[in-house]
Residue, then its C-alpha position, 0 to 999 in steps of 0.5 A: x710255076x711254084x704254088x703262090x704263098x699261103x704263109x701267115x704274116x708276120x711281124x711287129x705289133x708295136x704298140x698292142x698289147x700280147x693277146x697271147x700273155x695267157x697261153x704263154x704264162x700257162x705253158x711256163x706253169x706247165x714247164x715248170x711244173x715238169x721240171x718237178x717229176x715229184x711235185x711242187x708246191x705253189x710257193x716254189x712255183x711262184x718264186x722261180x716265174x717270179x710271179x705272185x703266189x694268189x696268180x700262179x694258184x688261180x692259174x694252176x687251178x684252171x689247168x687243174x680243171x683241164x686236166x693238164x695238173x694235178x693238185x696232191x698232198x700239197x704239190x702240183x704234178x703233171x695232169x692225164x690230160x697231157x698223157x693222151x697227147x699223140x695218142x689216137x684219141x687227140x682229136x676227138x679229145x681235142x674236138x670235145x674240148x673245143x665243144x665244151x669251150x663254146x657252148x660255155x662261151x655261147x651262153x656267156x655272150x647269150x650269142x652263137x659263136x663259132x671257131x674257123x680255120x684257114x686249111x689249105x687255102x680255104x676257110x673252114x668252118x669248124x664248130x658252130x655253137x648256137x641254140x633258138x635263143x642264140x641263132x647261128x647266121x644263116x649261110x646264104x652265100x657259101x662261107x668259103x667264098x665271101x671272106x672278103x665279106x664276114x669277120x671270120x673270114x676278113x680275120x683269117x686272111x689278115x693272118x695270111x701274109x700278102x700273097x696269101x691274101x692275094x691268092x685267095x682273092x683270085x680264087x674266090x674274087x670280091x663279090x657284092x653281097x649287101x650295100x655295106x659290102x666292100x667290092x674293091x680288092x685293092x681297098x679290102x687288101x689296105x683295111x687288112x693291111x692296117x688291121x690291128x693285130x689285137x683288134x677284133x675284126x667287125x662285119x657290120x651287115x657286110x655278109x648279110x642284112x639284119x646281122x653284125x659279127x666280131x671276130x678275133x684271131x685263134x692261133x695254136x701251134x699252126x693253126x690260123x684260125x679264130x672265134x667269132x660271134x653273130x648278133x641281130x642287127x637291133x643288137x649292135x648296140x653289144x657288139x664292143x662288149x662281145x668282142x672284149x669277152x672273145x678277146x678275153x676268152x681267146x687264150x683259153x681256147x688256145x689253151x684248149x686245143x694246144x693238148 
Protein backbone atom coordinates (compact mmCIF):
# COMPACT_ATOMS: atom_id res chain seq x y z
CA UNK A 1 0.00 0.00 0.00
CA UNK A 2 1.60 3.46 -0.89
CA UNK A 3 2.48 5.67 1.99
CA UNK A 4 -0.61 8.31 2.64
CA UNK A 5 0.48 12.17 1.25
CA UNK A 6 2.67 14.01 3.69
CA UNK A 7 2.62 16.89 0.91
CA UNK A 8 2.04 20.83 1.89
CA UNK A 9 -1.26 22.54 0.50
CA UNK A 10 -1.25 24.17 -2.02
CA UNK A 11 -3.26 26.91 -3.79
CA UNK A 12 -4.69 30.53 -4.02
CA UNK A 13 -4.74 33.00 -1.43
CA UNK A 14 -7.07 35.07 -2.66
CA UNK A 15 -7.49 37.98 -0.97
CA UNK A 16 -4.30 38.00 1.49
CA UNK A 17 -1.58 39.89 1.30
CA UNK A 18 2.01 37.92 0.26
CA UNK A 19 3.60 37.16 3.71
CA UNK A 20 6.67 36.31 1.81
CA UNK A 21 7.11 40.07 -0.29
CA UNK A 22 10.24 40.45 2.05
CA UNK A 23 12.21 37.22 1.13
CA UNK A 24 11.40 37.66 -2.72
CA UNK A 25 12.39 41.17 -2.80
CA UNK A 26 15.84 40.22 -0.96
CA UNK A 27 16.62 37.37 -3.19
CA UNK A 28 15.80 39.66 -6.52
CA UNK A 29 18.46 42.15 -4.68
CA UNK A 30 20.78 39.20 -4.37
CA UNK A 31 20.26 38.46 -8.43
CA UNK A 32 20.76 41.47 -9.12
CA UNK A 33 23.51 42.16 -7.55
CA UNK A 34 25.18 38.61 -9.08
CA UNK A 35 24.34 39.75 -12.53
CA UNK A 36 27.11 42.65 -11.58
CA UNK A 37 30.48 40.31 -10.62
CA UNK A 38 32.02 43.90 -10.44
CA UNK A 39 30.04 45.91 -8.53
CA UNK A 40 27.03 47.80 -8.54
CA UNK A 41 25.89 50.97 -7.19
CA UNK A 42 22.42 51.39 -5.42
CA UNK A 43 21.07 53.97 -8.14
CA UNK A 44 21.62 51.11 -10.93
CA UNK A 45 20.14 48.62 -8.55
CA UNK A 46 17.16 50.48 -7.90
CA UNK A 47 16.61 51.46 -11.60
CA UNK A 48 16.57 47.78 -13.02
CA UNK A 49 13.89 46.39 -10.00
CA UNK A 50 12.02 49.38 -10.45
CA UNK A 51 12.38 50.18 -7.13
CA UNK A 52 13.11 53.47 -5.15
CA UNK A 53 16.59 54.03 -4.42
CA UNK A 54 16.10 54.79 -0.10
CA UNK A 55 14.31 51.03 -0.17
CA UNK A 56 16.65 48.97 -2.22
CA UNK A 57 19.74 51.02 0.39
CA UNK A 58 17.92 50.13 3.47
CA UNK A 59 17.52 46.74 2.08
CA UNK A 60 20.70 45.87 0.97
CA UNK A 61 22.21 47.30 4.35
CA UNK A 62 20.27 44.55 6.02
CA UNK A 63 21.89 41.61 3.59
CA UNK A 64 25.04 43.77 4.47
CA UNK A 65 24.53 42.85 8.19
CA UNK A 66 23.93 39.26 7.22
CA UNK A 67 26.89 38.91 5.27
CA UNK A 68 25.24 38.06 1.97
CA UNK A 69 26.55 41.72 0.57
CA UNK A 70 29.21 43.46 0.70
CA UNK A 71 29.30 47.47 0.56
CA UNK A 72 33.12 48.75 -1.48
CA UNK A 73 34.11 51.84 -2.76
CA UNK A 74 30.59 52.93 -3.70
CA UNK A 75 29.35 49.10 -5.34
CA UNK A 76 27.70 46.45 -4.03
CA UNK A 77 29.25 42.82 -4.28
CA UNK A 78 28.18 39.46 -3.40
CA UNK A 79 28.95 38.91 0.55
CA UNK A 80 30.95 35.70 2.10
CA UNK A 81 28.06 34.63 3.45
CA UNK A 82 27.09 33.13 0.19
CA UNK A 83 30.48 31.24 -0.19
CA UNK A 84 29.94 28.87 2.55
CA UNK A 85 26.82 27.44 0.91
CA UNK A 86 26.95 23.76 0.50
CA UNK A 87 29.83 23.65 2.50
CA UNK A 88 30.17 21.29 5.68
CA UNK A 89 29.76 24.11 8.09
CA UNK A 90 25.81 25.04 6.34
CA UNK A 91 24.35 23.84 9.26
CA UNK A 92 25.93 25.12 12.15
CA UNK A 93 25.91 28.40 10.02
CA UNK A 94 22.55 27.92 9.64
CA UNK A 95 21.66 27.03 13.40
CA UNK A 96 23.91 30.09 14.71
CA UNK A 97 22.01 32.20 12.66
CA UNK A 98 18.65 30.78 13.70
CA UNK A 99 19.81 31.49 17.39
CA UNK A 100 20.81 34.87 17.03
CA UNK A 101 17.36 35.56 15.04
CA UNK A 102 15.22 34.43 18.27
CA UNK A 103 17.12 35.54 21.20
CA UNK A 104 16.60 39.01 19.07
CA UNK A 105 13.05 38.20 18.73
CA UNK A 106 12.44 36.95 22.43
CA UNK A 107 13.74 40.14 23.70
CA UNK A 108 11.89 42.22 21.38
CA UNK A 109 8.18 40.22 22.28
CA UNK A 110 9.68 40.31 26.10
CA UNK A 111 8.14 36.30 25.40
CA UNK A 112 9.75 32.96 24.28
CA UNK A 113 9.64 32.20 20.92
CA UNK A 114 10.31 28.95 19.21
CA UNK A 115 10.99 27.80 15.61
CA UNK A 116 9.49 24.14 14.51
CA UNK A 117 9.31 22.16 11.82
CA UNK A 118 6.97 19.27 10.32
CA UNK A 119 10.02 16.40 9.14
CA UNK A 120 9.01 13.12 8.17
CA UNK A 121 5.65 13.02 9.51
CA UNK A 122 6.48 14.69 12.63
CA UNK A 123 6.36 17.90 14.36
CA UNK A 124 9.88 18.88 15.44
CA UNK A 125 10.67 21.31 17.88
CA UNK A 126 13.75 23.28 16.95
CA UNK A 127 14.99 25.86 18.77
CA UNK A 128 13.68 27.27 21.98
CA UNK A 129 14.52 30.90 22.94
CA UNK A 130 13.40 31.62 26.52
CA UNK A 131 14.94 33.18 29.88
CA UNK A 132 13.29 33.60 33.54
CA UNK A 133 11.57 36.85 32.68
CA UNK A 134 10.43 34.94 29.03
CA UNK A 135 9.56 31.32 30.37
CA UNK A 136 9.22 28.83 27.48
CA UNK A 137 5.61 26.44 28.24
CA UNK A 138 6.13 23.65 30.19
CA UNK A 139 5.75 20.33 27.68
CA UNK A 140 3.62 18.38 29.85
CA UNK A 141 1.98 16.44 27.17
CA UNK A 142 4.83 15.15 24.36
CA UNK A 143 4.74 18.41 21.71
CA UNK A 144 4.63 15.76 18.95
CA UNK A 145 1.44 14.14 19.85
CA UNK A 146 -1.02 17.48 20.87
CA UNK A 147 -0.71 19.10 17.35
CA UNK A 148 -3.93 19.24 17.14
CA UNK A 149 -4.02 21.24 20.25
CA UNK A 150 -0.90 23.99 20.29
CA UNK A 151 -0.24 26.87 17.42
CA UNK A 152 2.68 25.46 16.49
CA UNK A 153 1.64 22.39 15.88
CA UNK A 154 -2.20 23.57 14.49
CA UNK A 155 0.03 26.13 12.16
CA UNK A 156 2.37 23.04 10.55
CA UNK A 157 -0.47 20.97 9.82
CA UNK A 158 -2.29 23.69 7.97
CA UNK A 159 0.66 23.66 5.60
CA UNK A 160 -0.01 20.00 5.32
CA UNK A 161 -2.49 19.25 2.25
CA UNK A 162 -5.51 17.05 3.48
CA UNK A 163 -4.42 13.56 3.68
CA UNK A 164 -1.47 14.91 5.11
CA UNK A 165 -3.33 16.21 7.90
CA UNK A 166 -5.57 13.11 8.13
CA UNK A 167 -2.57 11.18 8.44
CA UNK A 168 -1.01 12.64 11.02
CA UNK A 169 -4.28 12.27 13.13
CA UNK A 170 -4.46 8.72 12.64
CA UNK A 171 -1.40 8.65 14.02
CA UNK A 172 -1.37 10.89 16.96
CA UNK A 173 -5.47 11.09 17.40
CA UNK A 174 -7.34 13.98 19.15
CA UNK A 175 -6.87 13.94 22.76
CA UNK A 176 -8.63 16.16 25.23
CA UNK A 177 -6.12 18.17 27.21
CA UNK A 178 -7.90 21.08 28.73
CA UNK A 179 -11.68 22.16 28.48
CA UNK A 180 -10.85 24.59 25.36
CA UNK A 181 -9.29 21.59 23.72
CA UNK A 182 -11.15 20.72 20.28
CA UNK A 183 -11.64 16.69 20.43
CA UNK A 184 -13.71 16.27 17.05
CA UNK A 185 -11.17 15.36 14.19
CA UNK A 186 -13.87 16.35 11.72
CA UNK A 187 -14.13 20.10 13.32
CA UNK A 188 -10.40 20.61 13.93
CA UNK A 189 -9.79 19.41 9.80
CA UNK A 190 -12.65 22.32 8.99
CA UNK A 191 -10.97 25.14 11.25
CA UNK A 192 -7.50 24.47 9.32
CA UNK A 193 -9.33 24.14 6.08
CA UNK A 194 -10.86 27.74 6.74
CA UNK A 195 -7.48 28.75 8.17
CA UNK A 196 -6.26 31.99 6.40
CA UNK A 197 -2.96 31.46 4.88
CA UNK A 198 -1.62 34.81 6.38
CA UNK A 199 -3.47 34.80 9.68
CA UNK A 200 -1.55 33.60 12.61
CA UNK A 201 -2.69 30.61 14.29
CA UNK A 202 -3.89 31.00 18.00
CA UNK A 203 -3.85 28.21 20.91
CA UNK A 204 -6.05 30.14 23.67
CA UNK A 205 -5.23 27.39 26.67
CA UNK A 206 -5.95 24.84 24.03
CA UNK A 207 -2.70 22.84 25.09
CA UNK A 208 -2.55 24.13 28.59
CA UNK A 209 -4.13 26.00 31.28
CA UNK A 210 -2.96 29.48 32.38
CA UNK A 211 -0.97 29.94 28.94
CA UNK A 212 -2.04 31.57 25.07
CA UNK A 213 0.23 31.13 22.13
CA UNK A 214 0.25 32.57 18.27
CA UNK A 215 2.08 30.95 15.71
CA UNK A 216 2.82 31.95 11.91
CA UNK A 217 4.14 29.82 9.13
CA UNK A 218 8.36 29.61 8.17
CA UNK A 219 8.69 28.28 4.80
CA UNK A 220 12.36 28.04 3.16
CA UNK A 221 13.01 26.03 0.30
CA UNK A 222 11.38 23.00 1.66
CA UNK A 223 11.19 23.57 4.69
CA UNK A 224 7.26 23.52 6.66
CA UNK A 225 7.78 25.08 9.44
CA UNK A 226 6.88 28.15 11.53
CA UNK A 227 7.54 30.81 14.71
CA UNK A 228 5.48 30.70 17.45
CA UNK A 229 5.37 32.46 21.03
CA UNK A 230 4.14 31.55 24.43
CA UNK A 231 2.48 34.13 27.15
CA UNK A 232 0.76 33.89 30.41
CA UNK A 233 -2.81 33.58 30.32
CA UNK A 234 -2.99 37.21 32.73
CA UNK A 235 -1.41 38.44 29.47
CA UNK A 236 -3.80 37.76 26.54
CA UNK A 237 -4.63 41.21 26.37
CA UNK A 238 -0.80 41.30 23.97
CA UNK A 239 -1.45 38.23 22.35
CA UNK A 240 -2.65 40.35 18.69
CA UNK A 241 0.56 42.62 19.09
CA UNK A 242 2.85 39.58 19.26
CA UNK A 243 1.61 37.90 16.54
CA UNK A 244 1.80 41.12 14.22
CA UNK A 245 5.56 41.30 15.30
CA UNK A 246 5.99 37.30 14.33
CA UNK A 247 4.34 37.94 11.33
CA UNK A 248 6.48 40.74 10.49
CA UNK A 249 9.86 39.26 11.67
CA UNK A 250 8.67 35.94 9.65
CA UNK A 251 10.44 36.89 6.41
CA UNK A 252 13.62 37.55 7.74
CA UNK A 253 13.76 34.33 9.19
CA UNK A 254 13.22 32.88 6.10
CA UNK A 255 16.06 35.05 4.88
CA UNK A 256 17.97 33.29 7.79
CA UNK A 257 17.93 30.05 7.24
CA UNK A 258 17.59 30.16 3.25
CA UNK A 259 21.79 30.55 3.41
Amino acid sequence: MPAPSRGRRTGPTHGHPNPYGPLHRALRLLEAVDRHPHGVDTARLARELGVQAAAVQELAETLECEGYLLFDDGVWLLGGALTVLGQQNREQLVRARLHRRLADLRDELGAAVYFTRYHDGELSVEAVSATDHAPAVQEWVDFRATAHASAMGKCLLGQLDHDGRRDHLARHPVARLTSRTITDTEQLLHRLDRQPATVPVLDLQEYALGTVCAAVPVTAGATVGCLATSLPATETHRLRAAAELLSLRAAPLMLAMAV
